[in-house]
Backbone as CSV, one residue per row, in Angstrom:
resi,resn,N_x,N_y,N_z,CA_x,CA_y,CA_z,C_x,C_y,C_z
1,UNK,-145.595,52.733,173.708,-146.488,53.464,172.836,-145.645,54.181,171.783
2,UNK,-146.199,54.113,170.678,-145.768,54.998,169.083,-146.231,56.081,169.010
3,UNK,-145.637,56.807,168.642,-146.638,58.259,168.138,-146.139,58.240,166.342
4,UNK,-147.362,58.785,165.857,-146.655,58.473,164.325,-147.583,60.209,164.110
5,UNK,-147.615,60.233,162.540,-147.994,61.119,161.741,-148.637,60.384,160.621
6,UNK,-149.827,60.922,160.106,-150.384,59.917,158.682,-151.049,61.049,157.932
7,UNK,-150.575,61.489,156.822,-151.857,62.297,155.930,-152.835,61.693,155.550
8,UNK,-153.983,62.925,156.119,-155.085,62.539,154.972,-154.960,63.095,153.476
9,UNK,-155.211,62.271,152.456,-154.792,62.388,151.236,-155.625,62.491,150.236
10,UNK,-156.345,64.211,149.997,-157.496,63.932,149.689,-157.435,65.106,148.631
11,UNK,-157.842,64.648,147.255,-157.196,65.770,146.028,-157.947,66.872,146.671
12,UNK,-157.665,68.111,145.603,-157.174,69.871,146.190,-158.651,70.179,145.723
13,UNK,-159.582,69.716,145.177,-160.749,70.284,144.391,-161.813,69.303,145.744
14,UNK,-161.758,68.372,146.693,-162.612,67.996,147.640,-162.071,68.951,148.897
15,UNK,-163.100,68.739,149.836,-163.498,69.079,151.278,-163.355,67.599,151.852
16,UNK,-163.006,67.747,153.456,-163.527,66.520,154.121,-163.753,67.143,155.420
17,UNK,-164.370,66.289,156.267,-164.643,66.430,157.649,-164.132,64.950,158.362
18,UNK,-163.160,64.935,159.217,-162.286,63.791,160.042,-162.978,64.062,161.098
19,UNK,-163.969,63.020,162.375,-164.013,63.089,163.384,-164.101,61.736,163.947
20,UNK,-164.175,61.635,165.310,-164.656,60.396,166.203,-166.010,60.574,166.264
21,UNK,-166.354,58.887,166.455,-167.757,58.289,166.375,-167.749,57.235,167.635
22,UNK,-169.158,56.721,167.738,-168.878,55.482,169.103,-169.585,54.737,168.473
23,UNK,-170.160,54.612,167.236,-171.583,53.309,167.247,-171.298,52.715,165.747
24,UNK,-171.719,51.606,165.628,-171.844,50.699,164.009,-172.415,51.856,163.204
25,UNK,-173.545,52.251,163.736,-174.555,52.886,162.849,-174.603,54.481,162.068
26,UNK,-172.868,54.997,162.869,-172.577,56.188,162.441,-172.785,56.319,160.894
27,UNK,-172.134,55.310,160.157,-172.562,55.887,158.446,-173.601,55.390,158.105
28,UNK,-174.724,54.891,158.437,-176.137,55.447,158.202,-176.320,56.527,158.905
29,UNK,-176.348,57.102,159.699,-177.317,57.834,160.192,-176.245,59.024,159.594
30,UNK,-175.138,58.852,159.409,-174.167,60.332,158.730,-174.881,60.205,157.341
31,UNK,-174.858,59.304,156.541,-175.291,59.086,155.343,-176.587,59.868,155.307
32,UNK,-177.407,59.532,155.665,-179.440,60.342,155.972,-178.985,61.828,156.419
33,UNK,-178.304,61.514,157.164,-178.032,63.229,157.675,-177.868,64.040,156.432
34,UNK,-176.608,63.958,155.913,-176.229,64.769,155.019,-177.218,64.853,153.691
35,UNK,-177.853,63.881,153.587,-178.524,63.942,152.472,-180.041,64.678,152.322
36,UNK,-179.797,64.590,153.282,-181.488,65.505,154.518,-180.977,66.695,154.247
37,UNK,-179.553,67.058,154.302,-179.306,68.498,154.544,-179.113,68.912,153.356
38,UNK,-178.739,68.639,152.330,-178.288,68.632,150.929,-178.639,67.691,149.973
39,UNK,-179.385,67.582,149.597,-180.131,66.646,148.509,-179.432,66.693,147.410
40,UNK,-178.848,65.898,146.293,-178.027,65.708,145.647,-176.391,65.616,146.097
41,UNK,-176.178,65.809,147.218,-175.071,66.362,147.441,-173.867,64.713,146.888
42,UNK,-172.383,64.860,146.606,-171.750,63.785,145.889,-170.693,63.942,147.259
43,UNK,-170.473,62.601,148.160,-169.416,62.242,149.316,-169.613,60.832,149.157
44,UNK,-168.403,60.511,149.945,-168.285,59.340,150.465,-168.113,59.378,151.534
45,UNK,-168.145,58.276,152.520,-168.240,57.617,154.516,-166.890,56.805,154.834
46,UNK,-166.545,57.045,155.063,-165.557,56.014,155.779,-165.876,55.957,157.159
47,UNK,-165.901,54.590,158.162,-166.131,54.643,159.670,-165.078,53.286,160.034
48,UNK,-164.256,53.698,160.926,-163.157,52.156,161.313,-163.756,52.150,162.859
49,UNK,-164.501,50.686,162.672,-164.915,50.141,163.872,-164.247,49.649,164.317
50,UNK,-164.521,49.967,165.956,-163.237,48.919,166.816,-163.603,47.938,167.659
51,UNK,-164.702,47.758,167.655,-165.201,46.122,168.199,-165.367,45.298,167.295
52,UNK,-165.540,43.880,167.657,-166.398,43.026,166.734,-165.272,42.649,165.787
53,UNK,-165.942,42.787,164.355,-164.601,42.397,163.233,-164.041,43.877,163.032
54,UNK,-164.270,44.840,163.537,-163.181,46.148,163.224,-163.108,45.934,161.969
55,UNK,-164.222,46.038,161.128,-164.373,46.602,159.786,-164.142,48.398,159.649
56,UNK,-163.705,48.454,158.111,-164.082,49.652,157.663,-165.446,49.792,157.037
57,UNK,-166.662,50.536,157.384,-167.538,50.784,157.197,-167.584,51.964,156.524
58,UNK,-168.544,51.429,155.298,-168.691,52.760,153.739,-170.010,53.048,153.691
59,UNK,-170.417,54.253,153.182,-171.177,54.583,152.511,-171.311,56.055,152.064
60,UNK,-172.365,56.339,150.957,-172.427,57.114,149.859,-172.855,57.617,149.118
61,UNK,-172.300,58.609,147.857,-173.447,58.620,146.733,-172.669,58.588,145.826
62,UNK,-171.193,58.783,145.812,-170.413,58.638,144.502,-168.954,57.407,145.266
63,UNK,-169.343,56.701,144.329,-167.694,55.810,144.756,-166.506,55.722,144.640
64,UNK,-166.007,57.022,143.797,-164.499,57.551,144.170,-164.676,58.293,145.288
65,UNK,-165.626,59.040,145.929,-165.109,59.233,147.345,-165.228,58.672,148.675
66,UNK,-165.933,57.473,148.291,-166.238,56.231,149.443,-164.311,56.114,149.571
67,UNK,-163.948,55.342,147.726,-162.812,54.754,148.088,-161.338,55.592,148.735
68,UNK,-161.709,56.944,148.208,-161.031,57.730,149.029,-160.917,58.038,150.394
69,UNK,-162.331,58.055,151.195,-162.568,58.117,152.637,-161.752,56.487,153.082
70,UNK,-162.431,55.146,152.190,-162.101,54.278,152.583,-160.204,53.623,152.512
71,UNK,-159.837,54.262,151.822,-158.503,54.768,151.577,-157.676,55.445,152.590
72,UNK,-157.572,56.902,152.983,-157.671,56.653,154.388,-157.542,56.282,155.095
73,UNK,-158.777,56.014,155.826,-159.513,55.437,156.944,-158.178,54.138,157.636
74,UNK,-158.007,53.213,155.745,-157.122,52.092,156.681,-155.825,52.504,156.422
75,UNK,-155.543,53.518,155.956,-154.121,54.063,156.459,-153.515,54.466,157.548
76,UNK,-155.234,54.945,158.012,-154.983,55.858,159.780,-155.361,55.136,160.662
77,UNK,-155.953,53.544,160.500,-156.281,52.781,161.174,-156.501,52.758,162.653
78,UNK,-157.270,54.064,163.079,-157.861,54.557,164.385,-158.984,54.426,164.954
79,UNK,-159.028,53.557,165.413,-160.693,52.963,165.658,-161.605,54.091,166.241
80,UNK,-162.854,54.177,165.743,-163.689,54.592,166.395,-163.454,56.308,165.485
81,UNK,-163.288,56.348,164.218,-163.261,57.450,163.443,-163.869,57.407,162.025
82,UNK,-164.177,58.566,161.914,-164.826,58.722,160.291,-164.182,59.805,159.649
83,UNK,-164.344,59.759,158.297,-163.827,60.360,157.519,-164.995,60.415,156.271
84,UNK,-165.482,61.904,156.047,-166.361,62.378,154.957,-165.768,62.981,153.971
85,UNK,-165.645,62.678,152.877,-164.854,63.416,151.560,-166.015,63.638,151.019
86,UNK,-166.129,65.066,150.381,-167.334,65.750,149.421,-166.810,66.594,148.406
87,UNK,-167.324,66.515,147.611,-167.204,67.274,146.024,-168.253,68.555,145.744
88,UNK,-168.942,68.292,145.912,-170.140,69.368,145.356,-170.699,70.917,146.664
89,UNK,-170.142,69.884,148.063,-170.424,70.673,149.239,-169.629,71.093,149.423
90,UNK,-169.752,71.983,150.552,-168.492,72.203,151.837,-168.979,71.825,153.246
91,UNK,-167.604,71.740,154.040,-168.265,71.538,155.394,-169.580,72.435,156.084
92,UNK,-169.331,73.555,155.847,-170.288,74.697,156.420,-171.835,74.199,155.939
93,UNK,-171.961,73.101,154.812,-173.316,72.949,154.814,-173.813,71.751,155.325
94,UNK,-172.952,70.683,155.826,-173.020,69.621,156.498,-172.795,69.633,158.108
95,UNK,-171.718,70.543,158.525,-171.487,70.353,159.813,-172.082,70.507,160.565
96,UNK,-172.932,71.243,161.161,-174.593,71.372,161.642,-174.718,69.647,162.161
97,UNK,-175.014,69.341,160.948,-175.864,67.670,160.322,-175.006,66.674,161.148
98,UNK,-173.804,67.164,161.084,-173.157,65.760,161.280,-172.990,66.132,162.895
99,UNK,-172.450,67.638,163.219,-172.037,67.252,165.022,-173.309,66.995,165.928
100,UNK,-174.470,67.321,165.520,-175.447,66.722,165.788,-176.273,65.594,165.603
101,UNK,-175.204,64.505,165.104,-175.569,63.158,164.516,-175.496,62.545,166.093
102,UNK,-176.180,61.668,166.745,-176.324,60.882,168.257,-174.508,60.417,168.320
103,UNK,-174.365,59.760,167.276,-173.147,58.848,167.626,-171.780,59.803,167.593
104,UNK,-171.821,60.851,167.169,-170.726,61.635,166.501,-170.152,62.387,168.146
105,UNK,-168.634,62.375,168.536,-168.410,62.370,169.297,-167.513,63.704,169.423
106,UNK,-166.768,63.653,168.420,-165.786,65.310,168.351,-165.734,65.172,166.910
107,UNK,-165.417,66.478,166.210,-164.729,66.461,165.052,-163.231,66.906,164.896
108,UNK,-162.677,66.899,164.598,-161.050,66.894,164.689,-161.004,68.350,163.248
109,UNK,-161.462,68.108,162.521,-160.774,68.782,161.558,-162.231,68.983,160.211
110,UNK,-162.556,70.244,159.955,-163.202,70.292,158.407,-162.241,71.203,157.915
111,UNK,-162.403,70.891,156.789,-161.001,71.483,155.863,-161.396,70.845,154.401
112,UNK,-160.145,71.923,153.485,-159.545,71.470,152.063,-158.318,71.293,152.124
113,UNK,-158.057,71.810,153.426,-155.749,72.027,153.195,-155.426,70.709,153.850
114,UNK,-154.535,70.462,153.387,-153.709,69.513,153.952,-153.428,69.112,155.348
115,UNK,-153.987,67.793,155.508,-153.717,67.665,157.127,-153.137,66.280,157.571
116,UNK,-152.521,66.283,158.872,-151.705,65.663,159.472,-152.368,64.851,160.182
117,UNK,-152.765,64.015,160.787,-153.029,63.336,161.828,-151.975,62.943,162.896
118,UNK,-151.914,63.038,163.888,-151.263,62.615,164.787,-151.773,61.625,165.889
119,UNK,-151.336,60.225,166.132,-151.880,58.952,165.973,-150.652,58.301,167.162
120,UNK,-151.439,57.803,168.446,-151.023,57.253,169.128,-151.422,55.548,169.213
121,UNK,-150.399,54.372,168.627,-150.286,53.236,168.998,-149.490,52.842,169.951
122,UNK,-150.626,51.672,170.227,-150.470,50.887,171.590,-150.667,49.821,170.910
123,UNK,-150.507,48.428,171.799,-150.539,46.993,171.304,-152.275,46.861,171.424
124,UNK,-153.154,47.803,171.871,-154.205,47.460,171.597,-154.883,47.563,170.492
125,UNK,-154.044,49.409,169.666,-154.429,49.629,168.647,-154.205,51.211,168.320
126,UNK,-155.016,51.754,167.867,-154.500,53.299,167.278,-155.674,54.381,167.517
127,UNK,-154.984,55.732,168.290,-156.219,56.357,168.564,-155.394,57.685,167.984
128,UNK,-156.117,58.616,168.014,-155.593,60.573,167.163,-156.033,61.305,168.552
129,UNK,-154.416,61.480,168.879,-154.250,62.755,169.547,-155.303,63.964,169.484
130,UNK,-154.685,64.147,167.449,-155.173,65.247,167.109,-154.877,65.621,165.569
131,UNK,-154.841,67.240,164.696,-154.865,66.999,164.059,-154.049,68.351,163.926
132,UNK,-152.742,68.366,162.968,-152.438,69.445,162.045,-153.378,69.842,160.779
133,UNK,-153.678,71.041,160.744,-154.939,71.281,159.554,-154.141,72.805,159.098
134,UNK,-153.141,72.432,157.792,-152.893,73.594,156.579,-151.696,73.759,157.989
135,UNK,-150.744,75.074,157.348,-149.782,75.459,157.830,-150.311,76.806,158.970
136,UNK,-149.337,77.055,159.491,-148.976,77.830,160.406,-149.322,79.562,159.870
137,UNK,-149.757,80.667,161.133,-149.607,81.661,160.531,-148.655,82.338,159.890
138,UNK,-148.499,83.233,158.862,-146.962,84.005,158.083,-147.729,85.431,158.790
139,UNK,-148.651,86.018,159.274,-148.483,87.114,159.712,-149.859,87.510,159.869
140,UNK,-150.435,88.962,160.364,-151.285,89.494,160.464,-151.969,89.960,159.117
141,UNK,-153.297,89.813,158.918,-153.812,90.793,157.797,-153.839,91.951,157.263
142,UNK,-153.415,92.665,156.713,-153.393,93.998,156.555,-154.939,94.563,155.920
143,UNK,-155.170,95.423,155.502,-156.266,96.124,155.384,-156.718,95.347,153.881
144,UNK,-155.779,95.485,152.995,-155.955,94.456,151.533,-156.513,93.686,151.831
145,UNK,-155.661,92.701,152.486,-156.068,91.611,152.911,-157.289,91.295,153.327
146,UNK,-157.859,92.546,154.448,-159.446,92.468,154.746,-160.393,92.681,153.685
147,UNK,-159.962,93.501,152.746,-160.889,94.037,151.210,-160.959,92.059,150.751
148,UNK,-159.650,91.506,150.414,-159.455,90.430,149.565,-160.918,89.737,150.014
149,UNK,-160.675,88.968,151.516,-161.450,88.149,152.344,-162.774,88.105,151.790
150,UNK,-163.263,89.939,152.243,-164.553,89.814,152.348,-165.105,90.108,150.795
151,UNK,-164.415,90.549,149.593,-164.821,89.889,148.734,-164.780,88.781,147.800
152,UNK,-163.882,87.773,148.621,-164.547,86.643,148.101,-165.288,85.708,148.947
153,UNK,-165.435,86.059,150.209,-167.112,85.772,150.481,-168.093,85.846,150.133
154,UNK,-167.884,86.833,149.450,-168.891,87.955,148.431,-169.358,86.987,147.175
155,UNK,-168.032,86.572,146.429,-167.992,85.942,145.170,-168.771,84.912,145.589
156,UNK,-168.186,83.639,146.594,-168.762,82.837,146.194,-170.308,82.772,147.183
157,UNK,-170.921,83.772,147.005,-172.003,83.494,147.681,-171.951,83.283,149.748
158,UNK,-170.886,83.471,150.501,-171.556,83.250,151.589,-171.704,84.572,152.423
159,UNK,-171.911,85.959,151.705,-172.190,87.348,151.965,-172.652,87.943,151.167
160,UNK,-173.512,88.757,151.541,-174.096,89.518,150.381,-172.925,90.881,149.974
């Protein structure tokens, strides 16, 4: 067995959500989900099936972030995972939608920072440990720091 490392590589102005799935039908029913939850909302699907022909499975509403999820997806070539890249959302208004999707099994990671995958191959194929998401702590908050936080919760709307 290999253990590797693979970024997800996903510009600084998107969100994504990386998790495991078990069924064909995860990006429809992720696809309806999110769009149920957010009407207009602009993502793309990535899903790497591992039965059958072990396609990468897409879908969407804008197709630079299909090809980005789908981009990805066969970089990290881990069966039985999805990958949601969004522009207009954040996770906090999808995740609800999606860990309560039937097929959706764990999520590994919602984020904007930079993340790692960590990816165990075998001659059968490739599965994720897990996931590095952004760096490590540099220290405790200080009181600023608590002023900073909570007003820009403030700013962008998720506190009054």
């Amino acid at each position: 067995m290999n253990i590797l490392t693979e970024s997800i590589i996903v510009p600084n102005e998107y969100n994504f959500i990386f998790g495991n799935s078990h069924f064909i039908k995860t990006v429809e029913d992720l696809y309806e989900a999110i769009v149920t939850a957010v009407p207009g909302a602009k993502f793309g699907i990535a899903f790497n099936e591992a039965s059958g022909p072990c396609l990468i499975r897409k879908d969407g509403t804008a197709d630079d972030l299909i090809e980005i999820a789908v981009d990805n997806q066969r970089r990290l070539g881990a069966g039985h995972t999805f990958l949601i890249v969004m522009s207009n959302i954040y996770p906090i208004n999808i995740l609800p939608v999606v860990k309560s999707c039937r097929e959706v099994t764990n999520i590994f990671c919602a984020t904007a920072n930079p993340v790692q995958v960590i990816i165990a191959e075998t001659e059968q194929g490739r599965g994720v440990l897990g996931v590095i998401d952004g760096g490590s702590p540099k220290g405790v908050e200080t009181e600023q720091d608590i002023e900073k936080r909570k007003n820009f919760l403030r700013t962008i709307g998720y506190k009054r």
